[in-house]
C-alpha positions in Angstrom: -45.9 51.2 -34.5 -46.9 55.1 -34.0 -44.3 57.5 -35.6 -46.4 60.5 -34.8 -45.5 63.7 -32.6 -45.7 63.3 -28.9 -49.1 63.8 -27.6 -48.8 66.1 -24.5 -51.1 65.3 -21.7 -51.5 68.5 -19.0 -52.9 67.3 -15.6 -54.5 70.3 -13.4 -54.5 69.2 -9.5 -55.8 71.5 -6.9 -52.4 72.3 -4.7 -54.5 71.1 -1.5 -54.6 67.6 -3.3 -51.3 67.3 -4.8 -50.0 67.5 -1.3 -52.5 65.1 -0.3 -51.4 62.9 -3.1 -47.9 63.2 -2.2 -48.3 62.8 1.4 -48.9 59.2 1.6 -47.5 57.4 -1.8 -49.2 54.4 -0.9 -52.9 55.3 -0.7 -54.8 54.6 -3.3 -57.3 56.7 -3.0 -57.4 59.1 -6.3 -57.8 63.4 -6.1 -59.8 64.9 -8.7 -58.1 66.7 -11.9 -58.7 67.9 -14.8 -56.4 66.7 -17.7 -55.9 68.0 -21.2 -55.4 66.7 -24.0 -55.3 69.0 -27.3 -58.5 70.8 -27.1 -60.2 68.3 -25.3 -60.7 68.6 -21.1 -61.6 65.8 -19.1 -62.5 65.9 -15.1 -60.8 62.5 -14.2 -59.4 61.1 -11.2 -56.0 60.5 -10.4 -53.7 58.0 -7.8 -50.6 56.9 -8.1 -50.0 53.3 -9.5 -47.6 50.4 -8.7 -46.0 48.8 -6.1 -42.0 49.5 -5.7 -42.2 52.0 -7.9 -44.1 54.4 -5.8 -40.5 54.8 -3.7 -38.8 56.2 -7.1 -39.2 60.2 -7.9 -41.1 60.0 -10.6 -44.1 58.6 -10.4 -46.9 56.2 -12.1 -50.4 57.0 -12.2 -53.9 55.8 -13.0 -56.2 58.0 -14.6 -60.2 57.4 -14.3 -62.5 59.5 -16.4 -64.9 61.3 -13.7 -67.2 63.3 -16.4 -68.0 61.6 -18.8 -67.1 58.4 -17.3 -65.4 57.3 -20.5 -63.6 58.9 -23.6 -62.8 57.0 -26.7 -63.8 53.6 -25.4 -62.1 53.8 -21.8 -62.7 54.4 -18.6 -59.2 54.1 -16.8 -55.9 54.6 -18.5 -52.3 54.0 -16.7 -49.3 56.7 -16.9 -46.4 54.5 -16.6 -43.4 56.6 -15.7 -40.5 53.8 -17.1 -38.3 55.1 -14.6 -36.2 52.2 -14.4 -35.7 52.1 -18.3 -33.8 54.6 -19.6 -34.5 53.6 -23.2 -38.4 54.3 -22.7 -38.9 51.5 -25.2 -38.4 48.4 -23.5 -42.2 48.1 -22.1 -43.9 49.8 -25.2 -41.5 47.0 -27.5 -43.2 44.7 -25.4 -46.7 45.3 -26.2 -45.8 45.4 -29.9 -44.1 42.2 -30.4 -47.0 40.8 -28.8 -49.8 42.5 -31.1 -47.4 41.4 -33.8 -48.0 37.9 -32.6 -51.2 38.2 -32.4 -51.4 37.8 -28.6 -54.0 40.7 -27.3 -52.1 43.5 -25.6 -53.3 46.7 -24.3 -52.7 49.8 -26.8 -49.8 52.1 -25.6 -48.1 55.0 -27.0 -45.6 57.4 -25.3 -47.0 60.7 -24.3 -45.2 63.9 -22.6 -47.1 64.6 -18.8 -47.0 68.1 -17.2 -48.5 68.3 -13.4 -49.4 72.0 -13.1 -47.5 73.1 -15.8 -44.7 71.3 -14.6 -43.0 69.3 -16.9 -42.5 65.3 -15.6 -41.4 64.1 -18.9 -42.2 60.8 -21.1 -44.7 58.8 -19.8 -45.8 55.2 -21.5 -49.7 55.6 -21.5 -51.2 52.1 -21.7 -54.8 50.9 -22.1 -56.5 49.4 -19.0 -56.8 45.7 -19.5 -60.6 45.5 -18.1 -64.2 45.0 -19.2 -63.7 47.6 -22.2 -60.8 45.9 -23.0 -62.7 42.7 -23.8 -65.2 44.8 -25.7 -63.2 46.9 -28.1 -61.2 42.4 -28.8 -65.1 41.5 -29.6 -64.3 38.9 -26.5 -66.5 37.6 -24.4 -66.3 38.3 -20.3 -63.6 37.2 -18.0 -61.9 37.1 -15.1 -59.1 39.8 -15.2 -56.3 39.4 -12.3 -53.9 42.5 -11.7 -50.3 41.6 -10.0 -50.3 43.5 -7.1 -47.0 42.5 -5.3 -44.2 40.1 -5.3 -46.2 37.2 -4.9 -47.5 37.4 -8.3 -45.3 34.9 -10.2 -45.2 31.3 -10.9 -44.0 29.7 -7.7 -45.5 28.2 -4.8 -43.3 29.8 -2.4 -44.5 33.7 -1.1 -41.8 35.6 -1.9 -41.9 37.4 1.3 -41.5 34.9 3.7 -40.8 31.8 1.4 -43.2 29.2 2.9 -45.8 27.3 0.6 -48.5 29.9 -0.4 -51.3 29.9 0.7 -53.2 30.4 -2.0 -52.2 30.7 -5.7 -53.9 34.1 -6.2 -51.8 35.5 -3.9 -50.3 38.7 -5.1 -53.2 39.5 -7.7 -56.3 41.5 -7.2 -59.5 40.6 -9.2 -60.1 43.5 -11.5 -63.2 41.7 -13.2 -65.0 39.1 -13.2 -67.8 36.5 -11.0 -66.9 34.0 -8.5 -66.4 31.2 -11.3 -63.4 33.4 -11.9 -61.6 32.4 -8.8 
């Protein structure tokens, strides 16, 4: 596990956007931003991330590098804010007892997130699990599947209404992958 410093990531968003941002919690659609990191500025996009979540004050996001569209072997990184956990620890423990088991999990190390020079706190940044994902593991390509809502999980039933599915995808989103995927 990391026992270095906290790495502090500062996220610039035009005030027009923030507001657009926070207007509607439940668009996806990113703003632009700039985000620093050290020395190092990248132009990236930025939306928020999750599903109940998005209700809670502070909030998860998804980062996209705009220019250049990757850094370091990613092109999308996720700002979990671990609101719900007031340990921090119980998602990033998570990750490492599965490396340790030699079960492929995304990277993740806690970072400290200002929003215009605001200070939000610790944030859990973790690895997208997508195409680069598969290349850094030297694996070959996939169908990936992101849980979206509460009908990803292992039963039959939607969770919503609790008649039989109607499909067993329901509640994921392909994030790669071809039709033999499905």
């Amino acid at each position: 596990m990391n026992t270095e410093p906290l790495k502090q990531l500062d996220m610039w968003i035009h005030p027009k956007d923030l507001i657009e941002l926070k207007r509607d919690i439940w668009n996806d659609e990113p703003v632009e931003a700039i985000l620093k990191t050290g020395q190092t500025k990248s132009h990236i996009y930025a939306s928020y991330r999750g599903s109940h979540i998005r209700k809670l004050k502070k909030k998860s996001y998804q980062i996209e590098y705009r220019k250049p569209k990757q850094r370091q072997g990613e092109s999308i990184f996720h700002l979990n804010a671990e609101y719900n956990d007031p340990s921090f620890i119980r998602n990033r423990l998570s990750f490492y007892f599965f490396e340790q088991m030699g079960v492929h999990s995304p990277a993740a190390s806690h970072v400290f997130l200002t929003i215009n020079g605001r200070k939000e706190g610790i944030y859990l940044k973790i690895e997208s699990v997508d195409e680069f994902f598969l290349q850094k593991r030297q694996l070959s390509g996939g169908g990936i599947y992101y849980a979206v809502d509460d009908d990803a999980n292992f039963s039959l039933l939607s969770s919503f209404d609790k008649k039989p599915k109607k499909h067993l995808l329901l509640g994921y989103e392909k994030k790669t992958g071809t039709s033999q995927h499905d």
